[in-house]
C-alpha positions in Angstrom: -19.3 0.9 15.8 -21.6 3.5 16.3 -21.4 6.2 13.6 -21.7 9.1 16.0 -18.7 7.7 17.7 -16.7 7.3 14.9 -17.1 10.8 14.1 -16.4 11.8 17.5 -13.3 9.9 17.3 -12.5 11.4 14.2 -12.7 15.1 15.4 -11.0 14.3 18.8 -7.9 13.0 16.4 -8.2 16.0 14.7 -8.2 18.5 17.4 -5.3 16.8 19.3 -3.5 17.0 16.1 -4.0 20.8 16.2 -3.2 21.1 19.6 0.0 19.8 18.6 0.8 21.5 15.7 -0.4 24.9 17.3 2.0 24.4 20.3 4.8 23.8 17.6 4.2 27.2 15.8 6.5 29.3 17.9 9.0 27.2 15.9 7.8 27.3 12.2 9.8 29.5 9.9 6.8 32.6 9.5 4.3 33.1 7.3 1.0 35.6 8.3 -2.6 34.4 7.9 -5.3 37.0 7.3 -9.1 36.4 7.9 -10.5 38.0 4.5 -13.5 37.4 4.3 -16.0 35.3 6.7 -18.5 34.1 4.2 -18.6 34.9 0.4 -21.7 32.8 0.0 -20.0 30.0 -1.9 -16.9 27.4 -1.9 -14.1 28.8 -3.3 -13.4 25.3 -5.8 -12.1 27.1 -8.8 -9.5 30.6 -8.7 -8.2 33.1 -11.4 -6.5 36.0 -11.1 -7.6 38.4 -13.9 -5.6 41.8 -14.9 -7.9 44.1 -13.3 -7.2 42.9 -9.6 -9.8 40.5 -9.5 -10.4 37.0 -9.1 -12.9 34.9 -10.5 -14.7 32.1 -8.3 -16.5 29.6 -8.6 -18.0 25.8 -7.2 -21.0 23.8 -9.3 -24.8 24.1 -9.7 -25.3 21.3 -8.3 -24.4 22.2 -5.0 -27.5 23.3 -3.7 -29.1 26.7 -2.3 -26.2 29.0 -2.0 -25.8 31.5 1.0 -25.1 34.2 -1.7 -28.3 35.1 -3.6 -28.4 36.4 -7.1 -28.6 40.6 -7.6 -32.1 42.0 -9.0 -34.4 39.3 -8.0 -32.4 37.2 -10.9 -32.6 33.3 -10.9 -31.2 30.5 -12.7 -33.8 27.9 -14.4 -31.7 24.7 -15.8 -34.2 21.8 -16.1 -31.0 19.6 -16.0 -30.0 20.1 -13.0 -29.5 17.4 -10.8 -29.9 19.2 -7.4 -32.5 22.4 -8.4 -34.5 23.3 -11.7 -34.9 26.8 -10.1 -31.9 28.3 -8.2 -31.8 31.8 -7.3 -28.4 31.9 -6.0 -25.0 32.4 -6.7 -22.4 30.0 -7.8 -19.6 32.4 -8.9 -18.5 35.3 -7.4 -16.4 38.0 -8.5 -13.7 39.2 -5.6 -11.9 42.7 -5.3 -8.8 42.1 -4.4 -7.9 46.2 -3.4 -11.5 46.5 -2.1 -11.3 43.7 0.3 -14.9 42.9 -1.5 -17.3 40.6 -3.6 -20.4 40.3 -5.8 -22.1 37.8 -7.0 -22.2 36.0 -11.1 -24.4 34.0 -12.4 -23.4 30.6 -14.1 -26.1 28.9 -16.0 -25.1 24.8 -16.7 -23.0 23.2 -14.2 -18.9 24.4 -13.9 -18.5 21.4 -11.6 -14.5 20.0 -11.9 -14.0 22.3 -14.8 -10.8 23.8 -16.2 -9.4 27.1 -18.2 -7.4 29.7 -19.4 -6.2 33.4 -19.7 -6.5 34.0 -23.4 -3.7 36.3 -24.7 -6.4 39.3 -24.3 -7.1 38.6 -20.8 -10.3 36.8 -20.5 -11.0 33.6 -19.1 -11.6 30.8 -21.4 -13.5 28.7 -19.2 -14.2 25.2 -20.2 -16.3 22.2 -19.6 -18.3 20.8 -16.2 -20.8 18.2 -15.4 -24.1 17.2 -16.9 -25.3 20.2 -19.0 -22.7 22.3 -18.6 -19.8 19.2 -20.1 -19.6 20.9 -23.8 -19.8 24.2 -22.5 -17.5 27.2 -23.2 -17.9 30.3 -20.9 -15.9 33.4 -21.5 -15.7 36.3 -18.3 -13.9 39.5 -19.8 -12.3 42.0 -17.1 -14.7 45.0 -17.0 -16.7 46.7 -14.5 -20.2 44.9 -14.4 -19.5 41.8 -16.4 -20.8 38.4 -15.8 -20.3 35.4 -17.5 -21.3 34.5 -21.4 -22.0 30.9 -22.0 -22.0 29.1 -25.5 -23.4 25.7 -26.7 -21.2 23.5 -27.7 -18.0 24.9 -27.8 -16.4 21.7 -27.2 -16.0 18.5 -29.2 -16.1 16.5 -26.4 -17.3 16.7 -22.9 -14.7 17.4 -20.4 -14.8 16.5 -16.5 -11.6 16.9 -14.7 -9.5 18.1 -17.9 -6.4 20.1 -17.9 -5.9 23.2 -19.7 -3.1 24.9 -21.2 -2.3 27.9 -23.0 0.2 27.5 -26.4 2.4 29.6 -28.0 -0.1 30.4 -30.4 -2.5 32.0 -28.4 -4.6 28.8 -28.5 -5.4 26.6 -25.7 -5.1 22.5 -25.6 -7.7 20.7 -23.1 -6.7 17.6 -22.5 -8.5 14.5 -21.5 -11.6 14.6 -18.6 -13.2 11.5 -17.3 -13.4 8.8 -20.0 -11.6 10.7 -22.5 -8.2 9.8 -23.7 -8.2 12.9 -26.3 -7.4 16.5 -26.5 -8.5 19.0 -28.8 -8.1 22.9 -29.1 -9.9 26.1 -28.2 -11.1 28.6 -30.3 -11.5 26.3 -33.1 -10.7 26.4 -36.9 -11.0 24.4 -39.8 -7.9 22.6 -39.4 -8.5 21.9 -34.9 -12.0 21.1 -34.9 -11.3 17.4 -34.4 -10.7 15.4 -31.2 -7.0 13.5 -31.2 -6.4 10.6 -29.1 -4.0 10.3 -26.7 -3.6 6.7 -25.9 -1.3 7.6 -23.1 -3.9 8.7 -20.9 -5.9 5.1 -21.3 -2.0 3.4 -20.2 -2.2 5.6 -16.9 -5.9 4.9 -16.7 -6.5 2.4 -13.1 -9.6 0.6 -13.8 -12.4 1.6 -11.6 -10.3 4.5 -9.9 -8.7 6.3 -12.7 -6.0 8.3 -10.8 -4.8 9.9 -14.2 -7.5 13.0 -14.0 -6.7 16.6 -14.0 -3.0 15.7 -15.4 -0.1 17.6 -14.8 0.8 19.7 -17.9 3.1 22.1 -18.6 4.8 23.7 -22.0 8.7 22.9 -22.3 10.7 25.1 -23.4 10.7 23.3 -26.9 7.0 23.9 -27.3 6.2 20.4 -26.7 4.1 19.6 -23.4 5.3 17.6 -20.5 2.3 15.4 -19.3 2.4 13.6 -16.2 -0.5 11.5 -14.9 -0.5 8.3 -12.7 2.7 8.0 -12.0 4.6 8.9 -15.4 5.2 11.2 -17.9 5.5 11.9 -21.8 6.9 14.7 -23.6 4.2 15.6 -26.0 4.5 17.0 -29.4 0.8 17.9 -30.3 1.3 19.2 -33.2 2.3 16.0 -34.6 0.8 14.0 -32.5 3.6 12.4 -31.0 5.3 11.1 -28.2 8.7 13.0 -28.0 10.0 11.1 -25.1 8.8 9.1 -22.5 10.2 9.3 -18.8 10.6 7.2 -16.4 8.4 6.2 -13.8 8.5 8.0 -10.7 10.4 5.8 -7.9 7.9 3.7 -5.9 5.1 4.0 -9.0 2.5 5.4 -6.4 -0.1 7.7 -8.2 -0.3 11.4 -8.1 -2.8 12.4 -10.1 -6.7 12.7 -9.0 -8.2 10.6 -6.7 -4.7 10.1 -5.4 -4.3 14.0 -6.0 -0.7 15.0 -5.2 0.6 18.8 -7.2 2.9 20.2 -9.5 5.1 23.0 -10.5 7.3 23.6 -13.6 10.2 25.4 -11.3 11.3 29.2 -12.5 12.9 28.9 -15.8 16.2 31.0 -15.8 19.0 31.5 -17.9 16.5 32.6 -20.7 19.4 33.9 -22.9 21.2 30.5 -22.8 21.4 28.5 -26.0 19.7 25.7 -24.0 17.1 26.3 -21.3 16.8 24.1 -18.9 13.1 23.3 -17.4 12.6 21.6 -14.0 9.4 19.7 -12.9 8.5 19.2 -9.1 5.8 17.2 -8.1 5.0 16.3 -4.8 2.5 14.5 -2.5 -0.3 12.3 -3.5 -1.5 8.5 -2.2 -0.4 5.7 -2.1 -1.3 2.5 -4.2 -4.6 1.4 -3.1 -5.3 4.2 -0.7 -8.6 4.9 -2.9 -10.3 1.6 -2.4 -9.5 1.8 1.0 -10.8 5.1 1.9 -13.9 4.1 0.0 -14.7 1.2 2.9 -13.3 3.7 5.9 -9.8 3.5 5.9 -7.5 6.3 5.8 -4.0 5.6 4.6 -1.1 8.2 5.1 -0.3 9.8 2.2 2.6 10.3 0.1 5.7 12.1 2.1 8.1 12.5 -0.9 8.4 14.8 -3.6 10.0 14.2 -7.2 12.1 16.2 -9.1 13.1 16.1 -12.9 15.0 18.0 -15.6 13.0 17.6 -18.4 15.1 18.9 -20.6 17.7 16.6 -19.8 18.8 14.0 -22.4 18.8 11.4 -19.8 16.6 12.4 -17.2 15.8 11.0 -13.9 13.8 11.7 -10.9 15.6 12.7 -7.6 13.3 12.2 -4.5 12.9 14.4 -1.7 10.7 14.1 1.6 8.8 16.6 2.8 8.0 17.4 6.4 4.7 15.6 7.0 2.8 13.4 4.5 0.1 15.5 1.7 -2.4 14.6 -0.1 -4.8 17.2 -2.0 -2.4 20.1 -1.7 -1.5 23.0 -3.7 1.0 24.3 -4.8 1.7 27.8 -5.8 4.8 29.6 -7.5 6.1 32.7 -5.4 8.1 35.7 -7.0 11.0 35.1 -5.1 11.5 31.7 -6.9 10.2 29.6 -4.1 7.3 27.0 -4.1 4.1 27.4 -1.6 2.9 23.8 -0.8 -0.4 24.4 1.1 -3.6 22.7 1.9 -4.9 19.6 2.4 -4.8 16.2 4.3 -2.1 13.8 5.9 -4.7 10.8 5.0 -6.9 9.1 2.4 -7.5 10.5 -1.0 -9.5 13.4 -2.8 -13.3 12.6 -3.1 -16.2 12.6 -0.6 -15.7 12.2 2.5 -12.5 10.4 1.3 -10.0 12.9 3.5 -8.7 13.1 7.3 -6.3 14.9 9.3 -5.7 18.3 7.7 -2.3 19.6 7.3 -2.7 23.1 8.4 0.7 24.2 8.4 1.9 25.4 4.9 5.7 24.3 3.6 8.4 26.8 1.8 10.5 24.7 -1.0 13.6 26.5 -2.0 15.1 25.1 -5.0 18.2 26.7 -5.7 19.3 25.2 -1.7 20.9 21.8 -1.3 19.0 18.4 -1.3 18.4 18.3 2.2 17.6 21.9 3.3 15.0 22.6 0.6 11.9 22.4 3.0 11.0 24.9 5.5 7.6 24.7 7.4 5.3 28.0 7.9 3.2 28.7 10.6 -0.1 27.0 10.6 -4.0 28.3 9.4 -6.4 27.2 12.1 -9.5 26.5 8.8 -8.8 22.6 7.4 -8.4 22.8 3.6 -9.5 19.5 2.3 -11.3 18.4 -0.6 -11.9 21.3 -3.2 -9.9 23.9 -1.7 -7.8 26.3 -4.0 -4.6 28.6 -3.4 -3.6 31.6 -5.6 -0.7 34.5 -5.8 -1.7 38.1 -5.8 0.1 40.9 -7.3 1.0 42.2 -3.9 2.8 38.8 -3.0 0.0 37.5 -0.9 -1.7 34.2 -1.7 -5.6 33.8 -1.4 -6.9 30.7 -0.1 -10.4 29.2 0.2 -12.5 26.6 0.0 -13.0 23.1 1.1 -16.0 20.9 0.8 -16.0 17.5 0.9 -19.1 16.8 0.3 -22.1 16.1 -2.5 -24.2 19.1 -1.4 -23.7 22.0 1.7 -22.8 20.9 4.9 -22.4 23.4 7.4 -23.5 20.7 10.3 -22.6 17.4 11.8 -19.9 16.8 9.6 -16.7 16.4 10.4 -15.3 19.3 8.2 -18.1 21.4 6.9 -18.5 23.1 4.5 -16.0 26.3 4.2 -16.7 29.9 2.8 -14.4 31.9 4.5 -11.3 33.7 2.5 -7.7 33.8 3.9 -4.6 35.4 2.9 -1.5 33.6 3.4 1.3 36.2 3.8 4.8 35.2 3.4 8.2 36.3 5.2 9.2 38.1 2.3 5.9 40.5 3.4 7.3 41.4 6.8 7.7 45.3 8.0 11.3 43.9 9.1 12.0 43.8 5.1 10.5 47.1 4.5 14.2 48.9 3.9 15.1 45.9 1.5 11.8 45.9 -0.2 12.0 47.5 -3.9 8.9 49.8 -5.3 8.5 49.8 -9.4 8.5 53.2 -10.3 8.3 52.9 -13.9 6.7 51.5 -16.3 3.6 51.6 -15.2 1.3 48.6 -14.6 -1.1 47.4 -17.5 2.0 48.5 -20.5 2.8 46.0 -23.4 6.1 44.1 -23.3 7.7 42.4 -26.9 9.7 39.1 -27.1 13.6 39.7 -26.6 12.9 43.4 -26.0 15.4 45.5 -23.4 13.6 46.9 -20.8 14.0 48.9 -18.3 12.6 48.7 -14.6 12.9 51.6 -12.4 12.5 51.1 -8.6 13.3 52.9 -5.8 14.5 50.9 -2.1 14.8 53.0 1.2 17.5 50.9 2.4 21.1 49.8 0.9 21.0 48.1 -2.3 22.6 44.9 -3.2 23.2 45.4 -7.0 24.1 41.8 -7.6 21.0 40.6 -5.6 19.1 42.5 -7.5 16.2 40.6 -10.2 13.6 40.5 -12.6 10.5 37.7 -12.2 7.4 37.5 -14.7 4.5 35.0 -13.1 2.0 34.0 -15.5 -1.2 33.8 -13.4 -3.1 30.2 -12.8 -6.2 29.3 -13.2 -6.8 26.7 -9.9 -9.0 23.5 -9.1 -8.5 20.2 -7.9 -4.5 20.8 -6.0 -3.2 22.1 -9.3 -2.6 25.4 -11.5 -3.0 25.4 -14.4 -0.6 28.0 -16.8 1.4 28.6 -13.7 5.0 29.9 -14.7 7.6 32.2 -13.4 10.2 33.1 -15.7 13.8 34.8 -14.2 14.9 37.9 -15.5 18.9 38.4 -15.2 19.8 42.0 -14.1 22.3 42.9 -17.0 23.2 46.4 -15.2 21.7 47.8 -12.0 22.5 51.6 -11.9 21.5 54.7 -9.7 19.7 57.1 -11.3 18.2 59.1 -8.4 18.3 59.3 -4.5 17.6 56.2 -3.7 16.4 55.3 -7.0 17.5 52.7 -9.6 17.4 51.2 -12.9 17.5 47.4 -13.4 18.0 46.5 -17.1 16.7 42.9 -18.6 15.6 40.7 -21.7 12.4 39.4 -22.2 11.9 36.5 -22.9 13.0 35.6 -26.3 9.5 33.5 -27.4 6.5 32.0 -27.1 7.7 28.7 -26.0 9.3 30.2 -22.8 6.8 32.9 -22.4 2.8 32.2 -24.4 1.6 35.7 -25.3 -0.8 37.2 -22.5 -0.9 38.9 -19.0 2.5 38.5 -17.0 2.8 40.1 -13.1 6.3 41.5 -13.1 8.3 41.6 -9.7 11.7 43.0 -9.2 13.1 41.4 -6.5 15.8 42.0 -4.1 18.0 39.6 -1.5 15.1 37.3 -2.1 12.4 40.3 -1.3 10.1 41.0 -3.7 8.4 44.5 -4.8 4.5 45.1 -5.3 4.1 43.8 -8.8 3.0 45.5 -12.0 0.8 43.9 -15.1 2.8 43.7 -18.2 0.8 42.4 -21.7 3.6 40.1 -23.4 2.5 40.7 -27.6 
C-alpha cells in the first residue's frame, strides 16, 4: 500500500479515537489541563525538579537545529557529533516554575537516554548519554545563572539507558545501560571505583531486543534495592554483591521494561514507626511478548492492560494483577501527595522506539491503593497533545504535574509525520486542586520552606484551614522529587507521616505533630517536598533538607 495512505489511515484511526474519547469526557472523574507553555524550543525527554522551583530539561545533541538558540551569540562545537559539529542551539532548558518561564543551557556531549540524581546537597548528578557524551558526568547546582559543568570520564563505564538511584549514604548506584550488565557508584572513592557485575541483568537480556533497559529500581526499606527488569525481579544487596531474594515472575511473563516500556512506583511507605515496614511495588503497562519485532515490520500490537502489584517485603511474596481501563504502553507514572498514583502518557499500541507507537492514550488514570481490588482505577479527563515516545511527567510543589515532550523520531519533525514533534508544556491539575476544596484545603504556616529536618526528629507543622477540620483525617507526606526519562522516575518516593496529635492553636489554625523518618533506608538524605494533607486534600508544599 501506498505510504501516504497508510499514514492517512493511521491519523484518521487516530482522530476517531479522539472523537471518542473526547465525547466520553463529560464522564471522566476530573482532572484540569493547562497550556503552559507553547514552544520551549526543545523536547521535554528528561525532568527534575530542583529545590529552587525549577526544573531542569533536557533531549540529546543529536537531535538537530533546535528552535531555542543559545544566549550571547554562544555555540556548541563537538566534532563527535553525529547530527552537527557546530550547533548554536539549545538542548536544555532551565524552567521557572512561579514565573511561568524558561531560558536556555547549554549541554556540550550528547545527554541522549541518560539518567540521574538529586545529591544530598541538591544538585543534579547527571549521568551518561550517547557517543561522546556515554562516560560523562554533568553536575547543574540551583543558583541564579548557572548552567551545566561537564567532566571527562566520570564514569567507569558508558551508560545508555541506565537507572539511577540515590543510597543511604549520600552516594548514587547506576546500574546497567545498553550492553552492560554492571553497576558502579558515583562520586567515586578508593574502595567504589570498580565496575561489579550483575549477571541478572544478562538473564533478563532478550537477544536482539533487550527489553531489560532503564530497569525498575527502588531502595527497600532494608537498604537493599528491588530491581525489576523483563519481567522479574531481585532483591539486591550491593554492598555484598548479592542476590537477597529472587521473585517470582510476573503472571503472563510479558516484558515491561524498555522497548516493551511499561512504569513503576514503590507505593507510599507508612507505618514508619512500625518494627517492620512494609514496601509495596506497582508496576503497570508495557507490551506484549513479541510486540517489538512486530512493530519493527508495521504492526502494532495492543499493549499490556494489567498492572502488578507486590509486597516486597513479604516473606512469601506474590504478584496480585489488576487491569486498568484501556491498554499502556510508554506511560508514566507519577506519585501524588495524597497517596495516589498518576498513570499518564503514552500509547494503546506497539512499543517505545521510532516510529514504533500508535494510538495515544490521552486520558490520564487515578490508582488509589488503599481502595479495594476492583475500584482502584479512576479515569481523568483527557489532554488533547499525544504523549508518545520520549515524553516525561513530573509533580510540583503546588500539586500540579508538568508534562511534555514526545518525539518519536531520529531528528525534528514538525511535518508529515504522524505525531510530530512536541514542544509545548502542560500542567495536569488534579481534583484535589479544585476551588470546590478550597475550605478543606490546609496552608503550612510554619516552618518555613527550605529548613533542615533530622532522622526520628518530632516536628511540628502548623497550618491553618478556612473550613471545619477533620482531626483524624488529618496527615503528613514527604515526596522525594524524580528525576524522569523513558516512562520511569527515578528516586521517586513518598513517605506517610502519622498525625500523633492535631491541636488548635489559633482561629482557625493548627498544629499537626509527626516523626521523621527514622533513617536513611526509608528516607536517603536530601531535598524532601513536605505536604500536610487533609480528607485526601493536600496543602501547597514546603522544601524540607532531611540531614
Amino acid at each position: 500500500m501506498n505510504p501516504k495512505v497508510i499514514l492517512s489511515l493511521s491519523f484518521l484511526f487516530f482522530l476517531l479515537n479522539f472523537l471518542l474519547i473526547i465525547s466520553k469526557s463529560t464522564h471522566a472523574a476530573g482532572g484540569k489541563w493547562v497550556l503552559l507553555q507553547q514552544n520551549i524550543g526543545i523536547t521535554a525527554m528528561h525532568l527534575q525538579l530542583l529545590h529552587n522551583d525549577r526544573v531542569v530539561i533536557y533531549d540529546r545533541t543529536d537531535f538537530g537545529m533546535s528552535n531555542l538558540s543559545l544566549p550571547d551569540g554562544k555555540c556548541r562545537e563537538d566534532p563527535n557529533d553525529t547530527a552537527l559539529k557546530i550547533d548554536c542551539t539549545a538542548h536544555s532548558v532551565e524552567y521557572d516554575v512561579p514565573t511561568n518561564s524558561f531560558r536556555p543551557l547549554m549541554v556540550q556531549t550528547d545527554v541522549w537516554c541518560s539518567s540521574g540524581s538529586i545529591s544530598p546537597d541538591g544538585r543534579l548528578i547527571q549521568t551518561g548519554g550517547f557517543n561522546d557524551g556515554e562516560r560523562k558526568v554533568r553536575i547543574y547546582e540551583p543558583c541564579n545563572g548557572c548552567d551545566w559543568k561537564e567532566y571527562d570520564n566520570g564514569l567507569a563505564a558508558r551508560r545508555w539507558y541506565a537507572t539511577n538511584h540515590i543510597l543511604p549514604d549520600g552516594r548514587q548506584i547506576i546500574i546497567g545501560g545498553r550492553r552492560q550488565f554492571n553497576y558502579e557508584f558515583y562520586p567515586k572513592s578508593a574502595s567504589s571505583s570498580n565496575v561489579y557485575s550483575l549477571p541478572f541483568l544478562v538473564q533478563t537480556n532478550d537477544a536482539k531486543i533487550e527489553n531489560n533497559l532503564y530497569p525498575f529500581v527502588f531502595l527497600n526499606v532494608d537498604g537493599n534495592l528491588f530491581i525489576f527488569a523483563n519481567n522479574r525481579a531481585i532483591l539486591f544487596d550491593y554492598v555484598k554483591n548479592i542476590i537477597v531474594k529472587t521473585y517470582p515472575q510476573i503472571p503472563g511473563g510479558d516484558p515491561r521494561s524498555y522497548p516493551s516500556t511499561g512504569s513503576a512506583v514503590l507505593l507510599p511507605l507508612k507505618n514508619l514507626q512500625a518494627q517492620l515496614v512494609e514496601a509495596e511495588v506497582l508496576l503497570c503497562g508495557g507490551a506484549p511478548k513479541g510486540s517489538h519485532e512486530k512493530a519493527v515490520k508495521g504492526t502494532f500490537v495492543e499493549a499490556l492492560k494489567t498492572c502488578g502489584r507486590i509486597k516486597i517485603t513479604d516473606p512469601n511474596p506474590q504478584w496480585v494483577v489488576e487491569t486498568m481501563p484501556q491498554a499502556r504502553v510508554m506511560g508514566d507514572m507519577t506519585l501524588l501527595p495524597d497517596g495516589t498514583v498518576l498513570i499518564i502518557n503514552g500509547a494503546a499500541l506497539g512499543t517505545a522506539g521510532w516510529e514504533f507507537g500508535r494510538n495515544p492514550v490521552l486520558n490520564p488514570v487515578l490508582y488509589q491503593p488503599n481502595n479495594a481490588v476492583g475500584s482502584r482505577f479512576m479515569q481523568q479527563n483527557p489532554t488533547t497533545i499525544p504523549r508518545m515516545y520520549h515524553s516525561t511527567a513530573i509533580l510540583l510543589r503546588d500539586g500540579r504535574v508538568l508534562v511534555g515532550g514526545s518525539n518519536p523520531h531520529i531528528y525534528y519533525e514538525f511535518k508529515n509525520v504522524l505525531f510530530p514533534t512536541e514542544l509545548r508544556l502542560e500542567a495536569f491539575n488534579p481534583d484535589y486542586l479544585d476551588a470546590k476544596y478550597a475550605n478543606l484545603r490546609p496552608k503550612i504556616v510554619a516552618p518555613n520552606s527550605q529548613g533542615t529536618i533530622t532522622y526520628a526528629q518530632k516536628l511540628a507543622v502548623r497550618f491553618s484551614v478556612t473550613g471545619t477540620l477533620a482531626t483524624n483525617l488529618v496527615s503528613v507526606t514527604m515526596v522525594a522529587p524524580s528525576f524522569t526519562t523513558h516512562s520511569f522516575s527515578m528516586n521517586q518516593r513518598v513517605l506517610v507521616l502519622a498525625a500523633e496529635s492535631v491541636t488548635n492553636v489559633a482561629l482557625s489554625t493548627y498544629q499537626v505533630l509527626v516523626t521523621t523518618p527514622g533513617s536513611g533506608n526509608l528516607a536517603p538524605s536530601g531535598y524532601y517536598l513536605l505536604y500536610v494533607v487533609h480528607q485526601s486534600i493536600p496543602s501547597e508544599g514546603i522544601w524540607v533538607q532531611v540531614l
